[in-house]
C-alpha positions, 0 to 999 in steps of 0.5 A: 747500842748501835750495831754494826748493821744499824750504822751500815744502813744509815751511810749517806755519802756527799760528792761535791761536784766541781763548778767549772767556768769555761774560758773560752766561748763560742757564739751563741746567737747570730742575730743581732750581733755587734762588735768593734775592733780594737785600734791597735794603732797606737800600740804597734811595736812589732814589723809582722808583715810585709809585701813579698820581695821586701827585706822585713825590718826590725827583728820582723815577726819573729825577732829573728828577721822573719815575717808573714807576706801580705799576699799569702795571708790574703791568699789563704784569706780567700782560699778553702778553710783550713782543715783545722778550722770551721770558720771562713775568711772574707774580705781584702787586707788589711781588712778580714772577717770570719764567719763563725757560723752562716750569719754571724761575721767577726772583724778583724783590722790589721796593721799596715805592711812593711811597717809596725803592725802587730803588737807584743806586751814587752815594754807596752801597758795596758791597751785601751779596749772600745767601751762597753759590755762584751761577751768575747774578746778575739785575738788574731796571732801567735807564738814564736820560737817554740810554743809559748804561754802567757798571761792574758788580763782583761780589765773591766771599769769597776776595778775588777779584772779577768786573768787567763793563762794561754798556750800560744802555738809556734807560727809554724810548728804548733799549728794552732792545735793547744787549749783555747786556741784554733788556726784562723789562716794557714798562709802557704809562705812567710818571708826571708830576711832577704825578703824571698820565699820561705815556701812552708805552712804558717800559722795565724791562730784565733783566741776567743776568750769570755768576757763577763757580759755584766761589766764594761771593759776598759784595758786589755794587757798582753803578756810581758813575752817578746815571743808571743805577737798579737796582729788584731783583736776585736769584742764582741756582744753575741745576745744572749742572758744571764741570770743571777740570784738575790739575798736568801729569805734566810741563810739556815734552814731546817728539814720540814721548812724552806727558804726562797731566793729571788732569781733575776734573768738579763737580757744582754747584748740586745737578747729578745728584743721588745718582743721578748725571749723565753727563759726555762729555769733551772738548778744545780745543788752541791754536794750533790746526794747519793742515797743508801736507804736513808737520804733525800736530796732537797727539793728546788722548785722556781715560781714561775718555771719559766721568764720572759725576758726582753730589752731592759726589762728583766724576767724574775722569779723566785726559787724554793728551797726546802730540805726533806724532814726525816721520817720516823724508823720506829714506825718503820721498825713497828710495821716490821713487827706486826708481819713478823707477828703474822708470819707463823699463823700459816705455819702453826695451822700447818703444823695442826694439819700434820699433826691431825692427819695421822699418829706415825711418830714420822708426821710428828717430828715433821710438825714438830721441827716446823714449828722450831723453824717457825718460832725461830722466824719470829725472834729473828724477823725484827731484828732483820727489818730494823736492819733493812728498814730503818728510816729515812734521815731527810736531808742531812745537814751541812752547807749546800750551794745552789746555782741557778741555770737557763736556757732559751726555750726555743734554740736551747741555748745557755746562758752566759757566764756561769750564773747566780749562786747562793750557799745556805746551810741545813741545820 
């Protein structure tokens, strides 16, 4: 019969831990970057900007009349960073480029003012994007009339597509400050419908959404809202790696043995060169263990612990699963007997030295109450060790999926993407 006591030592409790993939991304890497931008030429629907003194045209940016001035936007281009951003501008309209660290430089074609320059989804279909793998796509706009939120699709040549919801932040009133979203330029004015000065701060927000590296895009698709304007966009392939996991040697395995999956690691974006780079492995298993005297979490070994990894030559290596066996409770429950067996001796001889020193009745009934407390200890010091000490169970079964991971050895820097993963079962 179990009590109560053998059931409480032996909880083992699960957490499953949630994966998280990121929906934006930040370079990684400034060497060797490439990029293109994307010609929104034949796409233009919306008149967003135009030279100062001139009445914009067809709704302007903001449907209502109301567009960016060239000369501001140039000027806040050339002017101190906004305090809401780290990155720098560069360049002469309509030709701008930001530094998103000291040697990595990103693109940006704008369309020509006083004319359609800027893109919305309404009415519009898929955008031909520059073929290739990328890992960010760059999106320079904003949202009008109020903050607004869209769906973003990316679609890739093998059919499959990433799908992003993103907050778009009013021109002027939201300040570039929602989820995914930073201002990129703060021009000092926008334009009337009469063509004059509005002399308020507006806004031009950048987008930096992840692309999967592994896949070459094909078309982009803006969200299906008049209120949320995209001026220019560009991809870009920051080096970097990915890394991914093989077919298990087998998808069950029980406490005592173990499985092994081949793990591959990619060089993406030009990442190491013909030199090479150095890859530490790592690993994540979920549900993860929280062990109450009676669970041990599985061991992940990788042979070998690190790649190297160059320009059309992956590194590899193989992971190691193994689920730890449960150890016997009775040899644990059989230790606990023999102390206990051992435990009075001192107290007997005790006792005999009481009882020898002396005839008082005191020394006695002092002896004797001793080794009452004594025999005592002895029926009730098993049962306090089987509580205590009953064993370890191993690795409790159930399902448990484990993702491979990796940083550069010399920058620390992490993968792309969320890396390989496989889900295997403890019986």
């Amino acid at each position: 019969m179990t009590t109560k006591a053998d059931s409480l030592c032996k909880i083992v409790v699960l957490v499953a831990c949630a994966i998280t993939l990121a929906v934006s991304a930040t370079l990684v890497s400034a060497q060797g970057i490439s990029q293109q931008t994307v010609d929104f030429s034949s796409y233009y629907n919306v008149n967003g900007i135009n030279t100062d003194g001139t009445a914009p045209s067809n709704g302007g940016f903001d449907g209502g009349g109301y567009a960016y001035s060239q000369t501001a936007i140039q000027n806040a281009c050339v002017s101190a960073a906004p305090p809401t951003t780290a990155y720098a501008c560069s360049g002469t309209y309509p030709a701008l480029s930001f530094a998103e660290s000291t040697t990595a430089t990103v693109n940006f074609q704008f369309g020509p003012a006083n004319a359609p320059d800027a893109v919305t989804g309404v009415g519009l279909g898929p955008i031909t994007l520059p073929s290739g793998a990328f890992t960010e796509l760059q999106l320079l706009g904003a949202g009008v009339q109020g903050a607004q939120v869209g769906t973003v699709v990316v679609n890739y040549t093998d059919g499959s597509n990433l799908t992003l919801t993103q907050s778009f932040g009013d021109w002027f009133s939201s300040a570039c400050v929602g989820t995914g979203e930073q201002a990129a330029l703060v021009p000092a004015y926008r334009l009337m419908p009469s063509g004059a000065s509005d002399n308020r701060s507006f806004y031009v927000c950048l987008y930096n959404i992840a692309l999967d590296p592994t896949k070459v895009v094909s078309t982009l698709v803006l969200p299906n809202n008049r209120n949320i304007i995209i001026m220019a966009a560009s991809v870009v392939a920051v080096p970097g790696f990915s890394t991914s996991a093989g077919t298990p040697s087998a998808t069950t395995v029980s406490p005592g043995s173990s499985i092994t999956v081949p793990v591959t690691v990619t060089s993406e974006a030009g990442y190491g060169g013909t030199a090479g780079g150095t890859v530490n492995l790592g690993f994540s298993v979920t549900p993860t263990i929280q062990s109450y005297q009676s669970a041990t979490a599985p061991v992940v070994t990788f042979n070998p612990a690190s790649v190297l990894v160059q320009v059309g030559v992956p590194g590899t290596a193989t992971l190691t699963f193994a689920p730890v066996a449960p150890k016997s409770a009775m040899a644990e429950r059989h230790s606990g007997l023999s102390y206990a067996i051992w435990l009075p001796i001192p107290g007997l001889a005790l006792v005999s030295v009481g009882l020898g020193s002396g005839n008082s009745r005191r020394k006695k009934l002092l002896g004797l109450t001793l080794l009452v407390f004594l025999l005592a200890a002895v029926m009730i010091t098993p049962g306090c060790v089987s509580y205590t000490h009953l064993g370890n169970v191993g690795t409790p079964p159930g399902q448990y999926t484990i993702s491979v991971t990796g940083t550069d050895s010399v920058t620390n820097t992490p993968q792309l993407g969320a890396g390989g993963s496989v889900t295997v079962t403890v019986q």
